[in-house]
N, C-alpha and C positions, 0 to 999 in steps of 0.2 A: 462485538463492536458493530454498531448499524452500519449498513452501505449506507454510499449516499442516496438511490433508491428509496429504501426505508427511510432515513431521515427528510428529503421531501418529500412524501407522503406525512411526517406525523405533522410537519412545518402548515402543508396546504389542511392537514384535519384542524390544525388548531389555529388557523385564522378567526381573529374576531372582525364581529358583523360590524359593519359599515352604512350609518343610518342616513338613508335619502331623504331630503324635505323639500318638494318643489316651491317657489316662491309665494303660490298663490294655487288653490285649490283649483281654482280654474284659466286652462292653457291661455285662452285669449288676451289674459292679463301680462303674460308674459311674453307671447310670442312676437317670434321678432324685433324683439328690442334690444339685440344687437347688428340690427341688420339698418343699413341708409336705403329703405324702401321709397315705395311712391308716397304715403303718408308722409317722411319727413320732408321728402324733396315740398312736397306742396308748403309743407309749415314756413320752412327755412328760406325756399328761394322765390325770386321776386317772379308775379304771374311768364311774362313775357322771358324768365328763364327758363322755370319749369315747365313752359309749350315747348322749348327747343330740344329740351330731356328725352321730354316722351315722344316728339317726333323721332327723337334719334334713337330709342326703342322701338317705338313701332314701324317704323318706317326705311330706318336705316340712315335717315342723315348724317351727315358730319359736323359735331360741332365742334364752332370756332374757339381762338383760342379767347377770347373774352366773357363768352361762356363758360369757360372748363375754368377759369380763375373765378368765376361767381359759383361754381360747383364746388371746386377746389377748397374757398372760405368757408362754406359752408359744411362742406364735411369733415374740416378739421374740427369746428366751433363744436360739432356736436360728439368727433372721437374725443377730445379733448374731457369734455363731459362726463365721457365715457372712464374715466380715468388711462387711456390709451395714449402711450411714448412715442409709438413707431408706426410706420407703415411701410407694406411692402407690395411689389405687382405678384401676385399669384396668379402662376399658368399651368400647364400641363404638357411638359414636355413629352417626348418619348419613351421616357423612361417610363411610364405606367403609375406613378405616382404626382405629387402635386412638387411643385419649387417655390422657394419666395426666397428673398434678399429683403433683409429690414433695416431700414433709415429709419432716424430719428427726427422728429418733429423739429428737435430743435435747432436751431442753428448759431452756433456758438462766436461767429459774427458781429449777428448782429444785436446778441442775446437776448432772441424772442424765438417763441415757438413759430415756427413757418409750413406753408405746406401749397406749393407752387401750382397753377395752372400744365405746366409744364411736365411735375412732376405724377401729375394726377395722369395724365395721358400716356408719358411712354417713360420708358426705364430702357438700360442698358444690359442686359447680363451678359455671360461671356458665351456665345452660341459655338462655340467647338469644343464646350467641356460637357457639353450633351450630348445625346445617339443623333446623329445627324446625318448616317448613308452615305460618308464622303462629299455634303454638301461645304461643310466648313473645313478645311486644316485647321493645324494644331495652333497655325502664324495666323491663321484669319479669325479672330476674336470677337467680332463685333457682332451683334445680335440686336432685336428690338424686339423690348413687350409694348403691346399699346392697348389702353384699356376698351373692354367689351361692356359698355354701355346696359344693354341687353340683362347682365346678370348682377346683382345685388351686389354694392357693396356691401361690407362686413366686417365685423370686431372679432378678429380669432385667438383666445392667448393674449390679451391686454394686447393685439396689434391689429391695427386697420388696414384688411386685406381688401384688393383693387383686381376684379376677374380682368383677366388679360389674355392674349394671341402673344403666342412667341414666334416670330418670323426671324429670317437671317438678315444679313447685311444686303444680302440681292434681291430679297421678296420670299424666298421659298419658305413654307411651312413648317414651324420644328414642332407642332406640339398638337396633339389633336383638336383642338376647338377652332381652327383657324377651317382647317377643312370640314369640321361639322357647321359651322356657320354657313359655308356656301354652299354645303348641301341642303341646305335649308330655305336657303334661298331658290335651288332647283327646282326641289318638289314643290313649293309656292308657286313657281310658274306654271311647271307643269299640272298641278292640282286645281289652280283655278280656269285653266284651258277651260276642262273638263266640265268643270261645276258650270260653268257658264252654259254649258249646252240643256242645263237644268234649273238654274239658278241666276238670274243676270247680275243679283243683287252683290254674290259674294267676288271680296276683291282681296281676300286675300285666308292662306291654308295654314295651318302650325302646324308640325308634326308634336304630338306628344307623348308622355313616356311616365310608366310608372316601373320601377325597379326594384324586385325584390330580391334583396340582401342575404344570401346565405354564408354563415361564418360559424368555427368551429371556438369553446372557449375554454380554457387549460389553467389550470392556477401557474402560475409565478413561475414557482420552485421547480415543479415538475418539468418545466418550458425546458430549463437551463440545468438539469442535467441529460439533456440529450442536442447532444449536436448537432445532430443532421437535424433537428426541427429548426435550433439555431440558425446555421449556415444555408439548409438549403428549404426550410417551410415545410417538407414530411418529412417523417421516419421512413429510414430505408431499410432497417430493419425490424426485426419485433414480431411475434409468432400473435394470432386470435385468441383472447383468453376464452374460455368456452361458452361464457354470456357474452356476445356483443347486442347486435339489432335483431336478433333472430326471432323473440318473442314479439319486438314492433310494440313496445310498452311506452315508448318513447316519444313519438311520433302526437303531439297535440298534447302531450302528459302535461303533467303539473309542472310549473318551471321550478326548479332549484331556487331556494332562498337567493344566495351568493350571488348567483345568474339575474335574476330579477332585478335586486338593486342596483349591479349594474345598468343595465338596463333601464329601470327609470333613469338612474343618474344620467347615461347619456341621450334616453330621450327629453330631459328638461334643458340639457344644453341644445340639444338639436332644433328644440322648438324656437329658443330665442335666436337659434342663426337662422331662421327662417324656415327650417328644415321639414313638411310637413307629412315625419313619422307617425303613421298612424295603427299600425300591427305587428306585434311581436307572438313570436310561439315557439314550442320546442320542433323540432325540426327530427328527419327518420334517424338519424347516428344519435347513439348514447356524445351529448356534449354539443350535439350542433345544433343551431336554433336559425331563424329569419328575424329580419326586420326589412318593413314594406311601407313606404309613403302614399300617398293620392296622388293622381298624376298632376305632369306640370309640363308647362312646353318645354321642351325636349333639352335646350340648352342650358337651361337652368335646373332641370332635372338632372342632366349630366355632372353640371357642378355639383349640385347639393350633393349627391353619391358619392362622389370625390371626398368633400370635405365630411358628408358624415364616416367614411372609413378611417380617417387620419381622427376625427373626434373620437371614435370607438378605441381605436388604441391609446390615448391619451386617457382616456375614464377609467381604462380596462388597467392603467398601471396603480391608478387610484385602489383600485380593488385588490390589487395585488394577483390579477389573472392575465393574462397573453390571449387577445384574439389571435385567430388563424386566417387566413382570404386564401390561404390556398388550395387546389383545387382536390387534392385529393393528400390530406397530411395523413391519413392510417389507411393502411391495405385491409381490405375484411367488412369495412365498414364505407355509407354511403361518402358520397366527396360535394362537393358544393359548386350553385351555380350561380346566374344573378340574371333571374328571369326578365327579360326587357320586352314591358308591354307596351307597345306603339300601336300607335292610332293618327288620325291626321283630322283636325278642328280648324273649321270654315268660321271666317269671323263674325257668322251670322246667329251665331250655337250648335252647327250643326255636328254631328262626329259624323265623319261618312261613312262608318263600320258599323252605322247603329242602324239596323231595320227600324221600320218605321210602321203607319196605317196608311202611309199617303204610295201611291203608285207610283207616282214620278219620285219618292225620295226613295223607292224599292229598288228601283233601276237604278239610280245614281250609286244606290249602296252595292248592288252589283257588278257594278262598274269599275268600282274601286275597288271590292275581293278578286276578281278575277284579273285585274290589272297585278295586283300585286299577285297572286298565283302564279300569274306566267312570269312576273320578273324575277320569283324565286327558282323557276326554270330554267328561264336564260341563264341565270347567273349561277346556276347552285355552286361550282367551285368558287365563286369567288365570296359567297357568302360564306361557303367554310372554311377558305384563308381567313377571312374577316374576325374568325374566332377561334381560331389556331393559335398555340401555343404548348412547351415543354409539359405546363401542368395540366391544362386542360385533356389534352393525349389522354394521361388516366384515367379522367372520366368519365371520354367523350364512348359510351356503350359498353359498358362498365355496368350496368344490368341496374340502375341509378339511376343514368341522368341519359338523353337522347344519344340516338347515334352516331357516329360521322356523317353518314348520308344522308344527304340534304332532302327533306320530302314536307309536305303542307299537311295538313289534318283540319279538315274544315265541318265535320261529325256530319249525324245522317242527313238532317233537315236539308243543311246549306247544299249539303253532296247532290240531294233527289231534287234540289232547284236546278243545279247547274245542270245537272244530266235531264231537266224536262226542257231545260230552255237550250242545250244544245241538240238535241233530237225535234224539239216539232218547235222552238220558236217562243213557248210558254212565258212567263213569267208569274209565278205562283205562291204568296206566301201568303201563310195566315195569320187574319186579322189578330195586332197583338201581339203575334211572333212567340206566344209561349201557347203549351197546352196545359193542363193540369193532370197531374198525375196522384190520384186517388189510392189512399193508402188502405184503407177501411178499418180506420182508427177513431172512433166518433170526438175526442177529447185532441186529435192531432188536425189543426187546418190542412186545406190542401196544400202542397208541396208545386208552387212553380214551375216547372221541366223548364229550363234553358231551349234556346232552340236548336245547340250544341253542346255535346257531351265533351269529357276535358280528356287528352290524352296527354300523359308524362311523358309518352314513350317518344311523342314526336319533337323533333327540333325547332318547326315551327307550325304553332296551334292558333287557329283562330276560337277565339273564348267568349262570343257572344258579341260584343262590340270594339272588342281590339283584336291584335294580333299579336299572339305570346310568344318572342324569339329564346327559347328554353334553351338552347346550347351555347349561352355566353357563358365564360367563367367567373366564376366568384371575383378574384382577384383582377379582370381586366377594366380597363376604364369603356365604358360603354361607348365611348364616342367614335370608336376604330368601326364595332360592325355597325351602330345606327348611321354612320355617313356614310357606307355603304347602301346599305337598304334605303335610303332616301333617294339614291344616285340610281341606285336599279328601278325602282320604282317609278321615279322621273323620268325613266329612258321609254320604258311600258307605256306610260300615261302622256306623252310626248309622240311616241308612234301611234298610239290609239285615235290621238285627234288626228292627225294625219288619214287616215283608213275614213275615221267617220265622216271627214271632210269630202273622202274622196265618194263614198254611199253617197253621200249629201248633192254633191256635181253629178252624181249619176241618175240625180230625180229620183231618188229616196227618200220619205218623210224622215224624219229628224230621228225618231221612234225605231221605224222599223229600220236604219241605218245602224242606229246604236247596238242593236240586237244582233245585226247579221254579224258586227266586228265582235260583240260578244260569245258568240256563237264562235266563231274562227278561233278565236284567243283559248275559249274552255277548252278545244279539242286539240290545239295547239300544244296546251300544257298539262294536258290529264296523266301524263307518266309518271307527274312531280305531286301527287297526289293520293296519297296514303290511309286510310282507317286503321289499322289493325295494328299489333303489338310490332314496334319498330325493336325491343329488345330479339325477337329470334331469330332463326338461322335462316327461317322459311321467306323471311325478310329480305336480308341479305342476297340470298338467290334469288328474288324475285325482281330488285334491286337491278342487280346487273344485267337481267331480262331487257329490264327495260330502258341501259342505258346511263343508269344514274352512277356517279362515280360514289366510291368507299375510301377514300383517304384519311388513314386511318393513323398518320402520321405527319408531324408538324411541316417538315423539309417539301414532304411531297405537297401538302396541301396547299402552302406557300408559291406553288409555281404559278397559280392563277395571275399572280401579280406579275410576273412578265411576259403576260402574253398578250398582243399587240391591240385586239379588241377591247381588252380592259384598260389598256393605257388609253386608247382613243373615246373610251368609252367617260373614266373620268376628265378628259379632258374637252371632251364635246359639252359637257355640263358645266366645267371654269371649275371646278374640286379641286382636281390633283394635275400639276404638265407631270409630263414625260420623267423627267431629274428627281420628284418628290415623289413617284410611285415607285420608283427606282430602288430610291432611298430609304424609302418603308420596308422596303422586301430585303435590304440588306439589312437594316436594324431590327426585322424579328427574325431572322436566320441566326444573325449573332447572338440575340438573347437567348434564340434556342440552344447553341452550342454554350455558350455559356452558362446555364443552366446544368445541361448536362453534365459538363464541365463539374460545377460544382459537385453536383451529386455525386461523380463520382470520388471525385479526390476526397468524400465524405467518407463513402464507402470503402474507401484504399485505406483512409487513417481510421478507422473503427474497426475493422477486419486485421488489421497489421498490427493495431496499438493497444488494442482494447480485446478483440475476441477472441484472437490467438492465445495471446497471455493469461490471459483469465482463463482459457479451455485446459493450455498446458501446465498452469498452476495445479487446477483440479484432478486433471491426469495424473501427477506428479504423488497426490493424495490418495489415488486409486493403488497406484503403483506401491506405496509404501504399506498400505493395506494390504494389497495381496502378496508381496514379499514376506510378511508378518504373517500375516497366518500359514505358507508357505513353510516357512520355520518353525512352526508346531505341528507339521502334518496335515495340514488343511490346503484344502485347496478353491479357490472364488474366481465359479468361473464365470460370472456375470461381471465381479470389477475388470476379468481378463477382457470377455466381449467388449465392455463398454470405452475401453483403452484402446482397443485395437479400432473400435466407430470412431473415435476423436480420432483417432492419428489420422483415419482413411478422410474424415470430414477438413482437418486441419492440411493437410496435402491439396486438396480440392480448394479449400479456400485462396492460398497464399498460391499457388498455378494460378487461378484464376485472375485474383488481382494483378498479378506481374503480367499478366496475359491483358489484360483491360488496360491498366499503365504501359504497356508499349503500343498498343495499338490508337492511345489517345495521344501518344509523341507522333506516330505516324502521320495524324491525321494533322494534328499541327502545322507541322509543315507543306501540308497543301494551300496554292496560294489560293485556288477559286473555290470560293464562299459555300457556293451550293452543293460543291460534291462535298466538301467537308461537312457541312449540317446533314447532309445523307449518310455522311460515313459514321458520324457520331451516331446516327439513330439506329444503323444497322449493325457496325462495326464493336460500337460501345456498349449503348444500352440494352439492345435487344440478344444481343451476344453473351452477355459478362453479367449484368445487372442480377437475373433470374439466380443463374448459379450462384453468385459469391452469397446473394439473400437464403437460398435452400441451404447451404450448409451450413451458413450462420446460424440458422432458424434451427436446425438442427441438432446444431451446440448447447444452442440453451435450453432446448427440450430436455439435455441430459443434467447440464449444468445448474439451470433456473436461477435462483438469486443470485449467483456470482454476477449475473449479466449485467450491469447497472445500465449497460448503454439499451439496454433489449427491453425495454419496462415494458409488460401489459399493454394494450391499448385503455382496457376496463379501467385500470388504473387510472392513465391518464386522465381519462372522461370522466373520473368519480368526483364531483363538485356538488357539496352540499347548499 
């Protein structure tokens, strides 16, 4: 009789293909036409409405309510069209996922289809049934979404979704975009400070952002005979089959039939939500793969992310396959990140991270790496709270993906500018900003040299014209570390004018002013500055040479958040008061324990319910073997050995568990938050977790297919 192992496996071999046919052989025909862009606003609403629109996008005004009911008509007239029932405010609470509540169009009244002024701008939902840090009780209900202008409407699912801020009944922030929005607004002040000492023209900065999507994809079947991928998004157990990544055949390989149509399929939905996907490929883990847009200002970036991960799993059930977002679902094999490329765009076209041929835009560009260098400095704890979490832990220097310790990688070029212009005053780049690097291949052009080389190893890499924050997680919403990095950055570029102001009263030309503060800042923050391989140890100890912390665990990392300079820090900028950084630090403390949490009671009931039994079944078969021959004068002393490993392996197991199960009642009943998320990380996982996986790991090396809960990874990842 097949396990169920064996039978999903023949279920996922014998899936039939699934044929993708995009609407029209070219994107443009199709893109965006579920989305109430600028295009429809122009069509639909009268001149003197749609000026009020795009003031209130670009500018931030507030519009009134007799505009929002000429909006309101109009974007029913065309969901309607759409063949679309309902509509709902879509935000982004704290939970790390998306929310929406759906109404219905119609209103049974006055039986006609409706769709309010009123109800276009704010919505009600229940703000104490979300993570909210003790801002709401369970009795204080009331919440408000109110829509963000700023980001597309959209048709998601036959329903017309409405981008929104979820704030409480008092004002405070429940949801991340409420305080990405004001950090947006920070670094805009503080970026055109700046530009101005360059620039008089530019009046205003965008931060922007391109994200690349790293996710793992599983057929179906296989998902759902294992639990802990279930419950807790990895296996917590399951030995390396002896092919994983080791060959590196993977990495850019040919996509998988299966994989690919997925893939077009959800890049043809993405296109029409406005979503602008534009590279897909196979990724280093046998199963894991990327998808990468072009960039977009940062807010709308963030949504799209959003909503294309909730579209990936929606397509992916079409397929009959399970995406993965979390950060490390098999041990043995790489884990996943979601590289956030920022950069900061002057409304004049400029990118301030882009070299140039012009010497005043050299400087300016200077200006602004080194600004940001040192704000990654100042702040390095708090930008590695910023990406702290249960899954990422795994792996954050995991020989994969960057380390905990926060450090810049700016490659040689950039590196021998800052150290000539912090030693004699220099400023020195050359014309073009690229060299040619000569292969001497007569049939091969020359090969462009960047004017930076690219480093994996660092957390954060400058790549030419942006800066690459590589140690976000797969699974988080980008908008927790980009409003941070906006806020550090602002605070950098905010004291900078200050300093140059102060050159400038001291009878300094403008020039050599800006040089001497650049000059202080490069030397100021050269510890947080790195080249070389951040995977080794030599690292590490070099690391702490000079200061830089290793927090190499979620509880610890998390204290940045209560420490009085980061309170003050967001709140000198208008981002976060006192009560909403509070409450942040409480709601990823719990999620951390809760997580944990999960994972273990996964591991209690797979170990207890599944691996014991299945070890002592087998045993059971050993033992009646070697009794039987026994009986004929024979003697098997390898079934004897291998009885006597499970008993020792099985003893080990179930100690352990009962030892991790009492020590997580323990922890329970501690009432303060933080030493309980310390005790989980110490007490639970780092204690218990290792063990009860080695002797599990160890059963089924004897056992093997009994294991159903223990599948292969190879298995898993095997997708034709």
């Amino acid at each position: 009789m097949a396990t169920l192992r064996q039978r999903a496996l023949l279920i996922a071999q014998g899936r039939p293909k699934i044929s993708v046919t995009p609407p029209s052989t070219k994107i443009s025909d199709f893109y965006g036409s579920h989305v109430f862009g600028i295009k429809q606003m122009k069509e639909s609403l009268a001149p003197s409405v749609y000026k009020k629109v795009a003031e209130a996008i670009d500018k931030g005004a507030k519009i009134d309510p007799a505009t929002a009911e000429e909006i309101a008509s109009a974007v029913k007239v065309w969901a309607l069209s759409k063949g679309v029932t309902h509509y709902t405010h879509w935000f982004q609470p704290l939970t790390g996922s998306t929310a929406e509540k759906h109404d219905a169009f119609f209103d049974a009244h006055a039986g006609i289809e409706r769709f309010k002024g009123s109800s276009l701008v704010q919505q009600e939902p229940d703000a104490s049934s979300f993570p909210n840090g003790g801002i709401r009780s369970t009795f204080e209900a009331r919440g408000y979404t109110a829509w963000d202008p700023s980001s597309p409407i959209f048709i998601f699912d036959k329903t017309l979704c409405v981008p929104t801020i979820f704030v409480s009944y008092t004002g405070e922030a429940l949801d991340y975009k409420t305080p990405l929005l004001k950090s947006m607004e920070a670094v805009n002040d503080a970026a055109v400070q700046i530009c101005q000492l360059f620039d008089r023209n530019v009046r205003k900065v965008i931060p922007s952002l391109g994200v690349e999507q790293e996710y793992f994809v599983i057929d179906r079947a296989l998902f759902a005979t294992r639990p802990d991928l279930v419950m807790a998004g990895r296996t917590v157990f399951g030995h390396n089959p002896a092919r994983g990544q080791q060959l590196e055949d993977h990495y850019f390989g040919s996509i998988p039939n299966r994989v690919k149509d997925f893939m077009m399929d959800f890049e043809i939905e993405a296109h029409k939500l406005g979503i602008p996907v534009s590279t897909r490929h196979n990724e280093v883990a046998p199963g894991q793969f990327e998808v990468a847009p072009v960039f977009e200002e940062i807010n709308k970036a963030i949504d799209h992310n959003q909503l294309l991960m909730d579209l990936m799993e929606k397509v992916a059930e079409k397929h009959s396959l399970k995406v993965l977002f979390h950060e490390k679902p098999f041990a043995g094999v790489n884990g996943s990140g979601k590289h956030n490329n920022w950069s900061l765009i002057t409304d004049t076209g400029v990118n301030l991270f882009q070299p140039s041929n012009s010497a005043r835009e050299n400087l300016q560009f200077l200006t602004f790496v080194v600004a940001t260098v040192k704000a990654v400095y100042d702040n390095a704890d708090l930008l590695r709270a910023s990406i702290a979490s249960a899954s990422n832990d795994f792996r954050l220097g995991a020989n994969e993906a960057p380390p905990a310790i926060m450090s810049v990688f700016l490659g040689s070029t950039l590196t021998s500018v800052l150290d000539e212009l912090e030693k004699n005053g220099n400023v020195k780049i050359e014309k073009g900003d690229n060299m040619y690097m000569k292969l001497g291949i007569s049939k091969i052009p020359e090969i462009i040299l960047d004017n930076t080389d690219r480093n994996r190893t660092s957390p954060f890499a400058f790549t030419g014209n942006k800066f690459e924050f590589r140690a976000v997680g797969s699974s988080a919403n980008s908008a927790g570390p980009m409003t941070v990095l906006n806020v550090i950055v602002s605070e950098v570029l905010k004291a900078m004018a200050k300093d140059i102001e102060k050159e400038m009263a001291a009878g300094k030309e403008k020039k050599i002013a800006i040089v001497n503060v650049l000059r202080k800042y490069i030397k100021d923050s050269k510890k947080i500055r790195f080249e070389g391989d951040g995977y080794s140890e030599e690292w590490a100890q070099e690391a702490e040479k000079r200061g830089l912390s290793n927090l190499k665990s979620t509880p610890f990392a998390l204290d940045a958040y209560r420490d009085k300079k980061v309170i003050a820090l967001f709140e000198k900028h208008g981002v976060l008061n006192e009560l909403e950084v509070h409450a942040r630090h409480e709601i990823m403390l719990e999620n951390y324990i809760k997580k944990v949490q999960i994972e273990s009671r996964v591991m209690g009931d797979l170990a207890l319910n599944h691996v014991i039994p299945t070890a002592i079944q087998y045993q059971n078969k050993l033992i009646e073997n070697a009794t039987g021959l026994k009986a004929l004068g024979l003697e098997n002393k390898a079934a004897i050995e291998t009885i006597q490993q499970i008993t020792g392996y099985l003893e080990s197991l179930k100690q352990n568990v009962n030892e991790m199960i009492d020590a997580r009642r323990r922890l329970n009943k501690e009432d303060d938050i933080v030493l309980r998320a310390k005790g989980y990380c110490v007490d639970v996982k780092e204690a218990y977790f290792d063990k009860i996986r080695y002797a599990a790991d160890k059963l089924e090396l004897i056992v093997d297919d009994e294991f159903w809960p223990l599948v292969k990874y190879r298995e898993m990842l095997f997708i034709k």
